[in-house]
N, C-alpha and C positions, 0 to 999 in steps of 0.2 A: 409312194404316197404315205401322208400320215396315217397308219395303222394302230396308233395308242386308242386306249378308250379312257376319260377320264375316270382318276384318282386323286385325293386328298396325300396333301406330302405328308401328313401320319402317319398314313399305312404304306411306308417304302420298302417293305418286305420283296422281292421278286414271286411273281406270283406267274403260274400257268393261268391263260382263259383264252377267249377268242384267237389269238395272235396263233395258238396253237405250238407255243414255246416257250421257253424258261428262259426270262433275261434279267439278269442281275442286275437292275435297273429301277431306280428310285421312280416306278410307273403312277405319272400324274393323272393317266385317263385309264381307269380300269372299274370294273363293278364291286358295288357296293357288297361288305361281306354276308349282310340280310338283303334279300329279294324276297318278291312278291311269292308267294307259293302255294300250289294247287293238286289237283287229283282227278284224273279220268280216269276209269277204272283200276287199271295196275298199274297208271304210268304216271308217277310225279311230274311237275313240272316248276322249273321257276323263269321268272321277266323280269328284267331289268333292263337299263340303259341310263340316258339322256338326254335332255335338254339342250343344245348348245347354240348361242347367239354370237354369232360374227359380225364385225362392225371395221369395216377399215376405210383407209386413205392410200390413192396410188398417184404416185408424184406425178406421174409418165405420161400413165395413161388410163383406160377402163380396163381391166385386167378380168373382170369375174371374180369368182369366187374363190380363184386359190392362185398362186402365181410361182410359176418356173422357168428356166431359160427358155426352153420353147414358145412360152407366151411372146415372145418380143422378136421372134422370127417367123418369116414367113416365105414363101416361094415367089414372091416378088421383091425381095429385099427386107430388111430391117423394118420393123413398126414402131416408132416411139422409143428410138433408140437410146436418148438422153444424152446426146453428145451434140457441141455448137456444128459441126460439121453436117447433121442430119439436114436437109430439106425435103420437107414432104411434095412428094410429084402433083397430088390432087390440085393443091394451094398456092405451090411457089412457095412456101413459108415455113419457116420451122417448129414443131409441134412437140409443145412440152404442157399438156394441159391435166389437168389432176382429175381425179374424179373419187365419189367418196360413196362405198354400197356395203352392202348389210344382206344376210343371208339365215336361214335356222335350218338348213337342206341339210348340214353333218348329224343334226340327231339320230341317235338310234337306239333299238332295241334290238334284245339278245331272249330269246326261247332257250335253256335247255330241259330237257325230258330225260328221263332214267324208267326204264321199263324192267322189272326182273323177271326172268327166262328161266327153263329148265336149262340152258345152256350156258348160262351166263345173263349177266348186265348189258344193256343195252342203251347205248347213251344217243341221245339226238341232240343237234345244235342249230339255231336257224338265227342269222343278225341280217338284220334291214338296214338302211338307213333312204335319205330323200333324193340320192344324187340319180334318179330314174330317169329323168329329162335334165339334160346336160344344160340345153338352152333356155330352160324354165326357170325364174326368178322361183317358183313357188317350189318346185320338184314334183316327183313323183318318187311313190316307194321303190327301193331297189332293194334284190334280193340279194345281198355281199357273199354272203355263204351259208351252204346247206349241207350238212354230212350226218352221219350216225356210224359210234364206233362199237364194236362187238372185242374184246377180250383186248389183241393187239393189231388190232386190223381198224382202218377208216376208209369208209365208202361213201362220194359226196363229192358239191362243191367246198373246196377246204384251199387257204393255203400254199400255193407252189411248194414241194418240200426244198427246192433251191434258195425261197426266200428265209433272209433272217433280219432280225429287228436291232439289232447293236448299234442302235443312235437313239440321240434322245429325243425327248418331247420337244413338238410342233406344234405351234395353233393355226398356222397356216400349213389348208389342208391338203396340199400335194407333199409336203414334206418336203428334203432333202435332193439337192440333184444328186446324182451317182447312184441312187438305192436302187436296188435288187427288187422287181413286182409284177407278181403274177398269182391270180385266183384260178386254179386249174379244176375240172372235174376230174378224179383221181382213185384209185385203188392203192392203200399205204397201209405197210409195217413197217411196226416200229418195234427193236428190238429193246429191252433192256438191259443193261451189261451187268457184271457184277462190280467194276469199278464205279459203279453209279450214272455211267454215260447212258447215251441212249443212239443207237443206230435205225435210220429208216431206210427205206426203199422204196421208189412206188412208179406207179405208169399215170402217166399225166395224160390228159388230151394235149396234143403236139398244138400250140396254140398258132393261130393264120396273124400273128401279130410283127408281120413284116413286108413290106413290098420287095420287087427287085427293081434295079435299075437297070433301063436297057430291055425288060420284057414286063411279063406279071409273073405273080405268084399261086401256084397250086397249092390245093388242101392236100396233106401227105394221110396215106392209109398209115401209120405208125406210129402210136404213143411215143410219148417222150420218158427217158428214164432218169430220173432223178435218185440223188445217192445222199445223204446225211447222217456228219457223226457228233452227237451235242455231248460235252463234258463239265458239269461243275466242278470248281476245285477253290472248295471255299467259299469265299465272296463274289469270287470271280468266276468265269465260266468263258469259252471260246468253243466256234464250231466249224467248222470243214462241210463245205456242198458243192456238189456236181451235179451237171444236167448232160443230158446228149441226145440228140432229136436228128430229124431228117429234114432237110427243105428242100423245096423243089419249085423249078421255074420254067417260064415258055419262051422264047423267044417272038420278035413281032412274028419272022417267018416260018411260025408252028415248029421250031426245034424243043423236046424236052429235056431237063437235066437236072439233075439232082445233086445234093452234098449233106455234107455228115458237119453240122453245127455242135456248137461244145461250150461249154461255161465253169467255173470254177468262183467259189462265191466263201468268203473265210471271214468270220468277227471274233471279236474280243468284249468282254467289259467287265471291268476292274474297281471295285470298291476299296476306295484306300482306309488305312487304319484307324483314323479317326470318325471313320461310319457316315460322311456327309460330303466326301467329294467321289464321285463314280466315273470314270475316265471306261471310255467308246470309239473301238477303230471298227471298221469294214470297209472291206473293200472286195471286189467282183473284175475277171475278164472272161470275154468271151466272143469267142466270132460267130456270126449270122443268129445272133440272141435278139434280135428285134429290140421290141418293148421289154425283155428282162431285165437289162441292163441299160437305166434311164440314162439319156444321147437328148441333146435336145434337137435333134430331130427325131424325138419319141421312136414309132415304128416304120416312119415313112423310108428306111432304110434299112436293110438287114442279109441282101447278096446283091449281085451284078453279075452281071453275062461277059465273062471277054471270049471275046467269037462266041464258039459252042458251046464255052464250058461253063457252068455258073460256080464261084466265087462266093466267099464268105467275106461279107464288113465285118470289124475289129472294132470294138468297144469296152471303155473299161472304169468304172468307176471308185470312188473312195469316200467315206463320211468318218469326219474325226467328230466326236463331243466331250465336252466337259461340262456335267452336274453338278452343282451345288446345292446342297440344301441350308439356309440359312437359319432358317428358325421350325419350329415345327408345323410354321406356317405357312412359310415363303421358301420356295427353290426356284431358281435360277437356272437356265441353259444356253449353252452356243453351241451350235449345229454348224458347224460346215460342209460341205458335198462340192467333188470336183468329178465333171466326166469327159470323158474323151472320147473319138469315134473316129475314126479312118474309114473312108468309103470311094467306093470305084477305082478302077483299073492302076487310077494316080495317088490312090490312097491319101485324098485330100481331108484334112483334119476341122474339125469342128468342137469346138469344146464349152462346158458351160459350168458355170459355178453358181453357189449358194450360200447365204451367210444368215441365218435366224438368231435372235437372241431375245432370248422375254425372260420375265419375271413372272409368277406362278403365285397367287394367296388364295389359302381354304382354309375359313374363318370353322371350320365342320366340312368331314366327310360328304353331306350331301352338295355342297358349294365350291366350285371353283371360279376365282377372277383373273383373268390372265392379260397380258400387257406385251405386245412383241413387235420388233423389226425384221424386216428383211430386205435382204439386196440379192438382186440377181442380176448374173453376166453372162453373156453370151458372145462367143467370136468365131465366125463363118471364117478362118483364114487363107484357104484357100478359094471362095465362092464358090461351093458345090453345091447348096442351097441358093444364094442371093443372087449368083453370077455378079459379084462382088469382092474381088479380092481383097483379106484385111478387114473384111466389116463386122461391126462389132458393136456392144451399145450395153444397156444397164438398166434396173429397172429398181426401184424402192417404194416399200409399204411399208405404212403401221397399222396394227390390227389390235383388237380390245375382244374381248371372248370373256360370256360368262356361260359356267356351265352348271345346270341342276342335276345331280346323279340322283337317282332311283333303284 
């Protein structure tokens, strides 16, 4: 999902904040560098955030509020697929009807606090935003993440340490398909090297973000253990992550069975020498990764039972970007994300792609106008969802986003 926070293409410096990493990346959504600032007894504190208003057109259909492969499938077949061959069952008729909504649910706000200790510094971090009620036009506050870090330790909701951000800016707010996302409650060090890298480590809550096929899914007693190693080098920087967790399933007729799930997760991102084009690979595999590794069948798949033994799905994704920045006003992005997923005994394939591209103007750091397309594809090839073999379909938006930073 889209995890930027708006910024002004001025300040294209790679900056650490929320995201919880250093990406070399011309970031259009991030906080302003004065915030609001305050004092309860020994513990500072600053706010800031956003404003942001979404405005789009979906050719297709009503999509909501953010739109990716899996909006355009379902367990009945294809919804709104955008191909003459579609007929809708309700109707007899085939459905290509637009619809056109507006949302301010992605605003948010960021707390951080700084306490000084006889031990040290203690730092708190707390972001909100409205997306609390999923099916609410209005929202409700949602709490995104909560931690407090002491020397080199972070305790808290923070971050997956398997996720990384090496793609570019979205104004449609699911992001990217293929991307690496998980908000985990978590215990993490982070080491720093002396070649400037930084090494983490941490124990995640083992997250219940997968069903099985063929039975259900048990809560596993075992954190999950995540492994990252970030390096800049220069303009550029590239980083290495690993996960490895336990899942477990039931069969209909009370058998239980477990397995050892695994993921491998590697970016890049590259400013070239003329300081205005920044080129962005990642890519992720991994089997019985659920929701880690966006499949657009999201979570609703992540092992299977053959007989006794329960099985890990195969999922694997990738996002290429190229940035531009035009003027000190205007940047540019094309996002693509491609993912993949193999599931059940037949290792039937489902795949889904993504294509954004907008234009970015911030007339001043507190203002951003943004302008974007997207296309999404989605192909059930073997019908392991649709019970449709070959089915397949497309979805397109245009979206208009203004943002006030604070």
């Amino acid at each position: 999902m889209s995890t930027r926070t708006f910024k002004s293409a001025k300040l294209r410096k790679a900056v650490k904040g929320a995201i919880g990493t250093t990406v070399a990346v011309p970031l259009l959504f991030a906080a302003l560098p004065v915030a609001a600032q305050g004092q309860i007894g020994n513990t500072t504190f600053e706010v800031d955030g956003y404003v942001k208003l979404d405005a789009w057109y979906d050719r297709e259909a009503d999509f909501g509020v953010s739109l990716l492969p899996s909006d355009i499938i379902s367990a009945d077949g294809l919804k709104y697929p955008g191909h003459p061959s579609y007929v809708n069952p309700a109707t007899g008729s085939q459905d290509h009807d637009g619809n056109f909504g507006t949302t301010a649910k992605q605003t948010r706000i960021r707390i951080n606090t700084l306490t000084p200790t006889e031990v040290g510094d203690i730092k708190g971090y707390l972001e909100f935003d409205m997306y609390g009620a999923s099916g609410s036009q209005d929202g409700n506050v949602r709490n995104r993440l909560a931690y407090f870090q002491w020397e080199n330790w972070t305790f808290g909701r923070a971050w997956s340490n398997f996720v990384n951000f090496n793609y570019g800016t979205t104004l449609n707010f699911a992001g990217p398909a293929g991307q690496t996302f998980a908000r985990s409650e978590q215990v993490r060090y982070d080491a720093n090297l002396a070649n400037g890298g930084t090494f983490g480590v941490a124990l995640e809550r083992n997250q219940d973000n997968y069903t099985v096929h063929g039975g259900s899914n048990e809560n596993t007693s075992l954190p999950a253990l995540t492994l990252s190693y970030t390096q800049p080098v220069g303009n550029s920087s590239f980083d290495v992550r690993g996960i490895v967790r336990q899942i477990e399933g039931e069969t209909a007729g009370g058998h239980e069975d477990s397995a050892l799930a695994w993921g491998v997760n590697a970016g890049t991102s590259v400013t070239l020498p003329n300081d205005t084009t920044t080129l962005m690979l990642t890519a992720a595999y991994g089997e019985g990764m659920g929701t880690y590794i966006y499949n657009p069948t999201m979570g609703s798949t992540g092992a299977y039972f053959d007989g006794d033994s329960l099985k890990r799905d195969k999922r694997w994704g990738a996002i290429g970007t190229i940035s531009q920045k035009f003027t000190d006003q205007v940047t540019g992005n094309i996002v693509y994300g491609y993912s993949n997923g193999k599931f059940g005994i037949n290792e039937e394939e489902i795949r889904g792609q993504s294509l954004g591209v907008n234009m970015l103007y911030s007339p001043v750091d507190q203002l951003v106008f943004g302008a974007e397309y997207t296309r999404v594809w989605v192909k059930d090839k073997d019908g392991y969802l649709t019970g449709y073999d070959r089915a397949d379909g497309h979805a397109n938006r245009v979206q208009f986003s203004a943002i006030y930073n604070f």
